[in-house]
N, C-alpha and C positions, 0 to 999 in steps of 0.2 A: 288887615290882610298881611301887614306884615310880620308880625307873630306865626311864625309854625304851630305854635302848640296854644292860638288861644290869647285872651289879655284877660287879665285880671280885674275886675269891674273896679277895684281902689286903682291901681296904675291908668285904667282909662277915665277913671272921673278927674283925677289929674292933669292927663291931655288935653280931657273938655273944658279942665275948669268948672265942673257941674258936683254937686252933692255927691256922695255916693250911692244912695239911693237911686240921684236919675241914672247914675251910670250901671245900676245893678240891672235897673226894668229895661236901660236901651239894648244893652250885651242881650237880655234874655228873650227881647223881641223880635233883634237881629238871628238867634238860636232858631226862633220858631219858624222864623222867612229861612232861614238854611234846610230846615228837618222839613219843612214844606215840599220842596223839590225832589223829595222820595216818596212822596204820598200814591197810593194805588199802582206803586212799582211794582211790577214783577220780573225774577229772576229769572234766568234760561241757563242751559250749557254747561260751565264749571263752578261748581257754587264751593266753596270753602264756611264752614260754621264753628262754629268755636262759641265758649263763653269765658268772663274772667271775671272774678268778685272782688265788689268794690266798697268802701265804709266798712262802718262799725269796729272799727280798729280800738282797742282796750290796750292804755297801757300797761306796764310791767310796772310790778313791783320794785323799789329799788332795791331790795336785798334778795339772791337767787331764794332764800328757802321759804320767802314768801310767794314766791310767784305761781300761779297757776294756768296748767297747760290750755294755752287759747284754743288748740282746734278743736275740744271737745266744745260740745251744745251748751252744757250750762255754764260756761266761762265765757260764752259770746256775750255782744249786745243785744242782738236780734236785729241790728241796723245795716247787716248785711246783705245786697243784692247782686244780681251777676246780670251783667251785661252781654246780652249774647246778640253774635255778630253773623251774617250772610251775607260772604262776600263773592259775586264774580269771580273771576279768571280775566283780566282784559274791561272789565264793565264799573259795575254801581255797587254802593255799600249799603246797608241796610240794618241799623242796630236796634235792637229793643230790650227790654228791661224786664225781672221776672224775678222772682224769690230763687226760684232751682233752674240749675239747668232743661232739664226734664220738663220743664212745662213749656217751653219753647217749641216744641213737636209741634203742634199744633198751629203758629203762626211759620213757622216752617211750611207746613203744607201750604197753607194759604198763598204764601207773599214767592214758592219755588217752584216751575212750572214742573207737572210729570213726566219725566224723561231726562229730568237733568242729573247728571252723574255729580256727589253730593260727596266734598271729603271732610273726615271729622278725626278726632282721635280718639284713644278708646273708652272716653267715659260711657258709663249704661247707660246716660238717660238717649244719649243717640241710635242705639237700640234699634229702638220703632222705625229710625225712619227706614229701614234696612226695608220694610214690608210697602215703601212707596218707593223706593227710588234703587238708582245705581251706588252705591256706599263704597266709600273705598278709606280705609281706614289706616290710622298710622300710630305707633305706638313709642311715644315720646321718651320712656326711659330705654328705647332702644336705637333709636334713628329719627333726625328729624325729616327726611325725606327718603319713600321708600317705594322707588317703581312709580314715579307719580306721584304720589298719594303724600299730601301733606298741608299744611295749615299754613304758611309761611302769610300769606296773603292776608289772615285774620288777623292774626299775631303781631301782622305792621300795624294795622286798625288799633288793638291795644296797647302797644308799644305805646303812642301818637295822645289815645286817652291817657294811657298813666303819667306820661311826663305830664301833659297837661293837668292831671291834678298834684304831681310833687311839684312839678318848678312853676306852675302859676296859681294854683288857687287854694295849694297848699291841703285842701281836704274838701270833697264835694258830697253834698248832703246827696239821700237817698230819694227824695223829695224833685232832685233837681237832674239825676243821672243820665235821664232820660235824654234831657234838652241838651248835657254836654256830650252825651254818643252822638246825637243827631248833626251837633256842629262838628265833630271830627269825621264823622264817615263824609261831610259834605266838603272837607276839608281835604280827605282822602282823594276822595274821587278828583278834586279840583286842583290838586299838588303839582302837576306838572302843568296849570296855567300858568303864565307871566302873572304878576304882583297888581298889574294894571287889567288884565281881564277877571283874577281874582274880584277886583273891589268891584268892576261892573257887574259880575253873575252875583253879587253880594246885595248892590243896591238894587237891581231889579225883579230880586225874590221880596224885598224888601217891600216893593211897590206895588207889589201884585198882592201881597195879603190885606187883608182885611184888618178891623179893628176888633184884638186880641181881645177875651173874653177873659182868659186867665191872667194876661197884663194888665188891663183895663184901670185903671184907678187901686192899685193892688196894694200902697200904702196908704189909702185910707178906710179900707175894711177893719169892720170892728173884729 
């Protein structure tokens, strides 16, 4: 809890004294008791949505006339995802994981009650939601807050994930994106506890889950 942004399973198996292994499966169990505590959440009121893409980063060339222009398709990895965020006004965070923006709509409707006025910026895949809800939209190469209407609240959410994979884990698989959103929106929301109610809403997510299916014995699968 005293990391901002997260511990690095090699720094914490140092702390433990334990392998890195055990310290890879205890962080990622502690993850699941975090992302647990938003399970059959649903949002009301001011919701803020946003996404931001994470992995698959291709290095450069070292010489410029070798290099080739990354944001085109066939210069990517394909190990690109976007994290996309629903956040409150005043409340709870809620992050999930999806190849495109645009496929988001749909866990959107689910997890944002009808009625709630809904801000986003102007990418098209937010569109749709315009035909369920109240949309108020802000257009970022112009102003980042206009009348209202603005992201700021998501954008701390991402802020909070990037640092935590530049200055702790250095690069997080696509595999994995999900469980570190989960631990920062749970991070988000619990930011202005004391360091000491931190660790206690920590252990007692911890003690209410069950025995992990996807943890479970996870380095000795063949």
């Amino acid at each position: 809890m005293n990391g901002a942004k997260g511990m690095s399973a090699l720094q914490l198996g140092r702390d433990l004294e334990v392998q890195y292994n055990t310290a890879f499966v205890l962080a990622h169990k502690l993850r699941k008791a975090m992302a647990a505590d938003h399970a059959g959440l649903t949002l009301k009121g001011d919701v803020e949505v946003d996404g931001a893409y994470f992995g698959g980063y291709a290095k450069p060339e070292n010489r410029k006339e070798d290099r080739k222009d990354r944001r085109l398709a066939e210069n990517q990895t394909g190990k690109r995802r976007v994290a996309v965020v629903m956040r409150e006004r005043g409340g709870r965070t809620l992050p999930f994981v999806f190849n495109a923006e645009a496929d988001a709509v749909a866990a959107i409707r689910i997890r944002v009650a009808t009625g709630t006025t809904v801000y986003a910026d102007e990418a098209a895949g937010w569109d749709a939601l315009h035909a369920e809800y109240d949309v108020k939209r802000i257009n970022h190469s112009i102003a980042l807050l206009d009348n209202g209407a603005c992201t700021n609240q998501a954008e701390s959410f991402f802020s909070r994930l990037r640092r935590a994979e530049i200055g702790q884990h250095r690069a997080i698989s696509r595999q994995y994106l999900a469980a570190y959103a989960g631990e920062m929106a749970w991070r988000e929301d619990n930011r202005r506890e004391a360091t000491g109610e931190q660790f206690r809403g920590a252990v007692s997510a911890a003690l209410g889950c069950g025995v992990s299916g996807q943890w479970k014995c996870y380095w000795q699968r063949g």
